[in-house]
ROBA-605868 format. One record per residue (C-alpha): residue number from 0; x, y, z; residue in one letter. Coordinates in pm, 1 decimal, decimal comma. Layout:
REM ROBA-605868
{NUM {X Y Z} "A"}
...
This chain:
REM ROBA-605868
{0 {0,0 0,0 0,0} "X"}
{1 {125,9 349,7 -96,4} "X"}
{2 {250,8 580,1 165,0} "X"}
{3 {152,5 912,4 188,2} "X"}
{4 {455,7 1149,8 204,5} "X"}
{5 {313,2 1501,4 97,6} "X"}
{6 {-18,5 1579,2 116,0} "X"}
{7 {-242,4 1754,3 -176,1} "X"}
{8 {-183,9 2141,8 -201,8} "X"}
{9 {-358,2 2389,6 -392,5} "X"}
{10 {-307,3 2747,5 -543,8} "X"}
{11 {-599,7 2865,8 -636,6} "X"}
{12 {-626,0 3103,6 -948,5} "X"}
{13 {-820,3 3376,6 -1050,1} "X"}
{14 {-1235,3 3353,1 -998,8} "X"}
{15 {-1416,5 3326,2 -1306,4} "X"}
{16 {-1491,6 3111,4 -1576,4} "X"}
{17 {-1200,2 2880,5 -1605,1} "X"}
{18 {-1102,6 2914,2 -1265,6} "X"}
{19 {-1102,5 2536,6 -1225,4} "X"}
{20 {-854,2 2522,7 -1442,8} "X"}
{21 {-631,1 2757,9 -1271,4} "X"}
{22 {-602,6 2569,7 -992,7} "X"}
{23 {-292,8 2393,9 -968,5} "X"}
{24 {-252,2 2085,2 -716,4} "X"}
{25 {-5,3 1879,0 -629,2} "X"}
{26 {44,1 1494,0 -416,3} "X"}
{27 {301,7 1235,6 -368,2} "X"}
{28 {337,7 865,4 -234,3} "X"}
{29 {612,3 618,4 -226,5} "X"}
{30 {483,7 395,0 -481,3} "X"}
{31 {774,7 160,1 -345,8} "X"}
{32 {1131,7 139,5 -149,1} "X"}
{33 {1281,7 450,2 -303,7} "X"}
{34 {993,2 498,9 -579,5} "X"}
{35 {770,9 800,6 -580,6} "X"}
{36 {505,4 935,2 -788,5} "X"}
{37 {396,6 1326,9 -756,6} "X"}
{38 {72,1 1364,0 -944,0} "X"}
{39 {48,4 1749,6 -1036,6} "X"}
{40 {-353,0 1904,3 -1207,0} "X"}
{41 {-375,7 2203,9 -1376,7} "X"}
{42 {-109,3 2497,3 -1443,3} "X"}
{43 {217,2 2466,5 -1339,5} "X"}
{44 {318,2 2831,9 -1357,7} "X"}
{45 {520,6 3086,2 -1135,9} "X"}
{46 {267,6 3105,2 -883,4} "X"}
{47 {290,7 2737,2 -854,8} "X"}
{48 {622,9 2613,3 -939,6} "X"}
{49 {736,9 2681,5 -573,2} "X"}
{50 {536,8 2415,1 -404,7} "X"}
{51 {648,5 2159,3 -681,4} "X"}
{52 {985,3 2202,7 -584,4} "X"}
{53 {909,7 2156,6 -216,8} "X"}
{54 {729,2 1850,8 -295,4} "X"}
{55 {1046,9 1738,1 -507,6} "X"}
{56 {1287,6 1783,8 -195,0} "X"}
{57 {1005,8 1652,2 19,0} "X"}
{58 {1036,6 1304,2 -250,9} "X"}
{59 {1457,7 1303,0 -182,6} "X"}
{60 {1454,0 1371,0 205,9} "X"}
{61 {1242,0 1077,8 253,8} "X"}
{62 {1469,2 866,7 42,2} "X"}
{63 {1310,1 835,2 -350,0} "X"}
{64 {1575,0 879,1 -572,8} "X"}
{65 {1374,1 752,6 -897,1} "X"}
{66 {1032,2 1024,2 -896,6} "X"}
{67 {749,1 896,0 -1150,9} "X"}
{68 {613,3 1307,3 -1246,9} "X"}
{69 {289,4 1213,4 -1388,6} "X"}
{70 {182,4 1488,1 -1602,5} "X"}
{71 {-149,3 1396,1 -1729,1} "X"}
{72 {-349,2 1647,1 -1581,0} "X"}
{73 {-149,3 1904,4 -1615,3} "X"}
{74 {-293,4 2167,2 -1834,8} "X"}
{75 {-10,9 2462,9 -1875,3} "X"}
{76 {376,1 2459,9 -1774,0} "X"}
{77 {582,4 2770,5 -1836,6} "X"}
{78 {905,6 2854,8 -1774,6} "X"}
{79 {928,1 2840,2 -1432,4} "X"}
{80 {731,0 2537,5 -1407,8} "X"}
{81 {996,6 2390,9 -1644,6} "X"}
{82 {1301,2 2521,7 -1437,9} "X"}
{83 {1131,9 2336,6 -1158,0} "X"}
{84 {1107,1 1993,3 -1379,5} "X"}
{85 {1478,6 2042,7 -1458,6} "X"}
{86 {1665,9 2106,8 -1150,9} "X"}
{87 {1429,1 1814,3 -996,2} "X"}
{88 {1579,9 1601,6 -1300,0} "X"}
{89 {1936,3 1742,6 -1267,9} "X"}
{90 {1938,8 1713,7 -849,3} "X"}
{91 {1780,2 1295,1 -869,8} "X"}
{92 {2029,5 1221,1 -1109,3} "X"}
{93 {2322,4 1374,1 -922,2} "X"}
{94 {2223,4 1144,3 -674,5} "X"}
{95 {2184,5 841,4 -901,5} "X"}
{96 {1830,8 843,6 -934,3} "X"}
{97 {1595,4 907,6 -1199,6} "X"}
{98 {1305,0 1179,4 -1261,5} "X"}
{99 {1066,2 1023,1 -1493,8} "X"}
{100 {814,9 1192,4 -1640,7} "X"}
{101 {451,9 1034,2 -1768,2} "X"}
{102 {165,6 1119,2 -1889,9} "X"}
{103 {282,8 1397,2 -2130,1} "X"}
{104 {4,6 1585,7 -2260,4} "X"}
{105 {33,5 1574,4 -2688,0} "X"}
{106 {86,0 2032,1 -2635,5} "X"}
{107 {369,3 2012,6 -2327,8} "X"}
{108 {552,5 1697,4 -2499,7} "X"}
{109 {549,7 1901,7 -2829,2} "X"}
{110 {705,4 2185,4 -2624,5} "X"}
{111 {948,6 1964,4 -2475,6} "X"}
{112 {1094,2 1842,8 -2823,1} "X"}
{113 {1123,5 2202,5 -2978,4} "X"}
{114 {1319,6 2331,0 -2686,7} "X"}
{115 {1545,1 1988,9 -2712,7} "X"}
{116 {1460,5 1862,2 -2361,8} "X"}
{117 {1243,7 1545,8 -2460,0} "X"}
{118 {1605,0 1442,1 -2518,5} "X"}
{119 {1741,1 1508,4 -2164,1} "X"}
{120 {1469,7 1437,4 -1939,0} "X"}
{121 {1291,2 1061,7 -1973,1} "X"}
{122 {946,0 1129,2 -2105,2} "X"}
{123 {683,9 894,2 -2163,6} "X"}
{124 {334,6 937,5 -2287,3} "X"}
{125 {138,4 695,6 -2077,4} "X"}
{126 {88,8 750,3 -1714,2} "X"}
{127 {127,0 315,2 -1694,7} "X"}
{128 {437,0 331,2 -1870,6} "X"}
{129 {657,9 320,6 -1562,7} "X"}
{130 {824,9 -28,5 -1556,7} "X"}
{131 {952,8 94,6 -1889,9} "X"}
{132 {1118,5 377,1 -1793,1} "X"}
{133 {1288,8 219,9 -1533,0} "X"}
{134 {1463,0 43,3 -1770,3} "X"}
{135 {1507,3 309,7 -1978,0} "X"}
{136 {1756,0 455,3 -1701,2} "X"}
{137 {2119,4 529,6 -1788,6} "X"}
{138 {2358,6 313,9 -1660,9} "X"}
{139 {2434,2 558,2 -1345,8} "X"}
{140 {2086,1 546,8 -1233,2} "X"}
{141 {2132,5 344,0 -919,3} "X"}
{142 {1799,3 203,9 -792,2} "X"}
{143 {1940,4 105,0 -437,6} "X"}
{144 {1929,8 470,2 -312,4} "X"}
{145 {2310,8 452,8 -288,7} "X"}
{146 {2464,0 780,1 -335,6} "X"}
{147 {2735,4 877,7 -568,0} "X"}
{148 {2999,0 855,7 -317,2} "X"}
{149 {2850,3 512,3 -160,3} "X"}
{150 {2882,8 363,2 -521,8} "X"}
{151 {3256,2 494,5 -542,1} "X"}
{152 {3371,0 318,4 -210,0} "X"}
């Protein structure tokens, strides 16, 4: 059974027609021993991007170095959103692990290939599409949660 390790947050946007949409939310479980998934809804902008990265260094403190990022409901990601995505990517594999990302929406995975970063970061379309990935990791991806200098010794 999944543990709970952040619970769901929300930044509400604007009232008003759409406002549903605005609302950005974001939860994580350890799907396993070292496994998490953070499920993010709606936009993924400045306003929000802030509380992703908490919940990112929430996901490493409690010991997941490979992070499933499921995507699927998420309906905007700008810039800082992105910066957010990266530096989670950058800081899990630093530390051997993995960010995976799933459930790509068709508009943010097109964005993702024009800017070159469907080539960095490990992207997959399908939410379900996670024992994949994990063997899509590079070689340095250690799933034992060993760090960099543990796997040197």
């Amino acid at each position: 059974m999944p543990r709970q390790v952040s619970s769901v947050s929300e930044c509400p946007g604007t009232a008003g027609p759409g406002a549903a949409d605005a609302i950005f939310t974001v939860s994580a479980v350890t799907e396993g021993v070292g496994i998490g998934c953070v499920r993010v809804t709606g936009k993924l902008t400045d306003a929000a991007a802030s509380r992703l990265a908490a919940v990112m260094r929430d996901q490493r403190a409690t010991g997941c170095h490979v992070v499933r990022l499921d995507l699927s409901e998420l309906s905007m990601l700008d810039r800082v959103g992105l910066d957010v995505v990266v530096d989670a990517h950058r800081r899990l594999l630093e530390a051997g692990g993995a960010l995976i990302l799933t459930g790509v929406p068709p508009r943010i995975a097109r964005m993702l290939q024009l800017i070159g970063l469907d080539q960095t970061l490990f992207v997959f379309a399908r939410p379900d599409d996670v024992p994949t990935a994990t063997a899509a990791l590079p070689p340095s991806a250690d799933l034992t949660g060993r760090t960099a200098r543990e796997r040197a010794r």
